[in-house]
N, C-alpha and C positions, 0 to 999 in steps of 0.2 A: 504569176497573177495572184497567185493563190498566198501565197509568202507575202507580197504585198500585201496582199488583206490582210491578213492576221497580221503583218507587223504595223500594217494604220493603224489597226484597233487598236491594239498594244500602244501604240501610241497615245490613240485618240481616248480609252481608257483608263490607261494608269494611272493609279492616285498622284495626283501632284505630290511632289516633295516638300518636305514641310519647311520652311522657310528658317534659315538661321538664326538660333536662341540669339537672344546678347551675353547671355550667361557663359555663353561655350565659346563666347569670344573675351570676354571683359575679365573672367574670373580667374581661369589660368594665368590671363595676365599678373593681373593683381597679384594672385599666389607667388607668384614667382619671385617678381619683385620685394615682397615681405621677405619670403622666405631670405633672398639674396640679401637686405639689409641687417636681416637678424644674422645670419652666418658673420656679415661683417662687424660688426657691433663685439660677437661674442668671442670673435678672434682676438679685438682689440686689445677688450678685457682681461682673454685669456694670457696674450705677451705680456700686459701690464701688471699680473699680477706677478707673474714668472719676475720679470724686469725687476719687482717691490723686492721679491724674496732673495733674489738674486743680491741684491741692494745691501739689504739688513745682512745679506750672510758677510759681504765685503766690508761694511762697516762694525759691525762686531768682530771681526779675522782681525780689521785692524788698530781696534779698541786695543784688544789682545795684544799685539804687537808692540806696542804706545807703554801699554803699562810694562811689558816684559823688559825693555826699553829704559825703562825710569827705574824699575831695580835693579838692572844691571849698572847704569849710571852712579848710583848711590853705592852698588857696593863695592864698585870700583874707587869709590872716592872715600870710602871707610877706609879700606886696605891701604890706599895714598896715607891718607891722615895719620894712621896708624905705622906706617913704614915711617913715615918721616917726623913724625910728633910733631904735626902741624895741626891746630886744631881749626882753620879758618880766620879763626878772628884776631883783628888787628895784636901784637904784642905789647902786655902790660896789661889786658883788659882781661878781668876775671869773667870766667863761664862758670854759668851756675847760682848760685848763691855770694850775692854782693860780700859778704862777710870772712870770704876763704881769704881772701887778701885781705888787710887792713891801713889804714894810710892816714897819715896825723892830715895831711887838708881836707880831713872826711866833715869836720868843723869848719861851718862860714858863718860872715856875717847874719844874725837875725835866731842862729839855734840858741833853743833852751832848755833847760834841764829841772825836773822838780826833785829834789831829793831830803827821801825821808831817813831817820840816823835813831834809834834808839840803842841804848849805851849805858855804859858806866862813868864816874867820876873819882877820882880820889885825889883828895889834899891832899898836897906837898910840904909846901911851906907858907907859914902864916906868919906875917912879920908883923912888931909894933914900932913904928918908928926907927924900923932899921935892924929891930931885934928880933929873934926867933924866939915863939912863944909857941905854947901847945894851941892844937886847930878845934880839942872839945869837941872833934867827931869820932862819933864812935855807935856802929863798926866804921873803921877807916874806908868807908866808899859807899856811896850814893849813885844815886840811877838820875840819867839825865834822856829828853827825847827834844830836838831837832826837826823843823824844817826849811830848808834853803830853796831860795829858789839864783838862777846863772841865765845869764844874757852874753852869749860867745860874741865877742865883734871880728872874730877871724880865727884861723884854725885854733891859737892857744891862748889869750887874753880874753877875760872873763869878767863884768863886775855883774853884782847879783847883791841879796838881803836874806836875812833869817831872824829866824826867832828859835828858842830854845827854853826850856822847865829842867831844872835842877833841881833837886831835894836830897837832901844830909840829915841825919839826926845826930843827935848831941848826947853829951852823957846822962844830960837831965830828963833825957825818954822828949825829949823837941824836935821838932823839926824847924829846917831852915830851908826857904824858897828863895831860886833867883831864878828872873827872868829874865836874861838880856835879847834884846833888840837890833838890831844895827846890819849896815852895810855888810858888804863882800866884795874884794878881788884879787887874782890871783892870776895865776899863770900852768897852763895845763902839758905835762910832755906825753908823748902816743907811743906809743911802741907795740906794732901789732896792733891786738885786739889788748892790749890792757893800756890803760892809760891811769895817770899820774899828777893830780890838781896837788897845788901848793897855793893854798889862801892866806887874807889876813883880813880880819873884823873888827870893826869899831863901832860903840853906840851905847843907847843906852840899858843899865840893868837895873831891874826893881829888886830889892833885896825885903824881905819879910821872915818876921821870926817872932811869935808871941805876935804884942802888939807892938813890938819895934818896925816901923818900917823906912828904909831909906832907898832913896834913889841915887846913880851914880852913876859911873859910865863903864864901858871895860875893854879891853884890848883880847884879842882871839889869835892864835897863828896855827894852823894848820896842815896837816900832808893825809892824801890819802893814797889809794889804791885799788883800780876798780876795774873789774872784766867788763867787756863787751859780752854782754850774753847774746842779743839781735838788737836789731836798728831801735827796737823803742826801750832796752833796760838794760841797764850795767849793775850790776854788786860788787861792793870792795868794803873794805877795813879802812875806818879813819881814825887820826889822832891826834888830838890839838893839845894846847896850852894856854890855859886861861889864867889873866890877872884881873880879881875884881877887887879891888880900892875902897876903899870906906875913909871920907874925908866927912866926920863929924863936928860940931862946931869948938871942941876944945881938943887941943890938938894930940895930947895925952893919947886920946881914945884911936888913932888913927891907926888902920890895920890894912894891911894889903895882903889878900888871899890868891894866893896860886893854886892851882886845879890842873891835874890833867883829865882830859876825857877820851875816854876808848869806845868806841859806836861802829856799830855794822851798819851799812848804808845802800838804801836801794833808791837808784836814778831810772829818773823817767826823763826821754829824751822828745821833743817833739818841736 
């Protein structure tokens, strides 16, 4: 009876219980959840970082491997070339510098040549009507200068024009000027690097002396000889033979003067 009472009371008194937060329902949830996406997230991240480095290490090992690869290739294909002196490239065709070889069809249609010739001359023989008479130079040699210029229509066949200044003095302390004019053609041999024009010139020459001056025409025959130094300049030695004619109006006076001239010559090829 008595236990019943006290346990009504107990009843009928106890503080009620406080009724369920939403805090202590909703928050844990929540937490939880966060927490679980963020573990997910940072795992992702963390394989895909692993994954990246992992990546670049496989990819550089086989950079590595690629280029180890292309030098062995290479100095495997030395050692061939070299065992067999095979250089690669087709046979006949120079490596290196175009120049090691040389070859007469190096000349085609359309090359040309400018070339400059400063020199010497000396009288031969001066004739009068067929006679030998003294040439009244003196020192026996005078200074001649030269410029030609060559239009090649194929590797050896050339026609081309120049012009040229002679000067002689005489015993009388004179000088004597001729200037001839005129065409060029000739025919060129190769051999290697040095090569070999054989010209012939016709045209006109101005002859001046005091106040004599006459005009007249003159014949040229020439050879030279000239190295290839590179693609744009050859040097060589030339030597011609010239006859300038004086046909006066009484016939008496008429002199044909032969000349050789000796000239160092430098061509520009372009």
């Amino acid at each position: 009876m008595l236990g019943g009472s006290v346990g009504g009371l107990y009843k009928r008194f106890r503080p009620p219980a406080a009724p369920p937060s939403a805090e202590l329902y909703s928050y844990p949830t929540l937490t939880g959840k966060y927490i679980l996406k963020k573990a997910v997230i940072v795992g992702i991240l963390t394989k895909g970082v692993i994954l990246m480095r992992k990546a670049r290490i496989f990819l550089v090992l086989l950079g590595l491997c690629w280029l180890s690869g292309q030098g062995m290739v290479l100095h495997a294909q030395e050692q061939d070339d070299d065992e067999n002196g095979d250089s690669g490239y087709p046979e006949g065709v120079p490596i290196g510098s175009d120049w090691d070889e040389y070859v007469s069809d190096l000349y085609s249609r359309g090359d040309q040549t400018l070339i400059i010739s400063p020199g010497v001359n000396f009288p031969i023989i001066f004739l009068n009507n067929g006679k030998k008479i003294p040439h009244q130079i003196d020192p026996p040699v005078g200074g001649v200068l030269s410029l030609a210029y060559t239009y090649f229509f194929g590797a050896h066949y050339f026609l081309g024009g120049g012009v040229a200044f002679y000067f002689d003095h005489t015993l009388g302390q004179n000088t004597v000027f001729l200037i001839p004019i005129g065409l060029r053609t000739g025919w060129q041999f190769v051999f290697h690097r040095f090569e070999f024009p054989l010209d012939i010139s016709g045209g006109v020459v101005f002859h001046r002396y005091l106040n004599y001056s006459y005009t007249g025409f003159f014949l040229k025959a020439g050879a030279s000889a000239y190295f290839r130094f590179n693609p744009d300049w050859s040097f060589g030695l030339c030597a011609d033979w010239n006859w300038f004619p004086q046909r006066p109006d009484e016939e008496r006076k008429n002199i044909d003067a032969n000349m050789v001239g000796l000239t160092l010559s430098a061509r520009y090829h372009f």
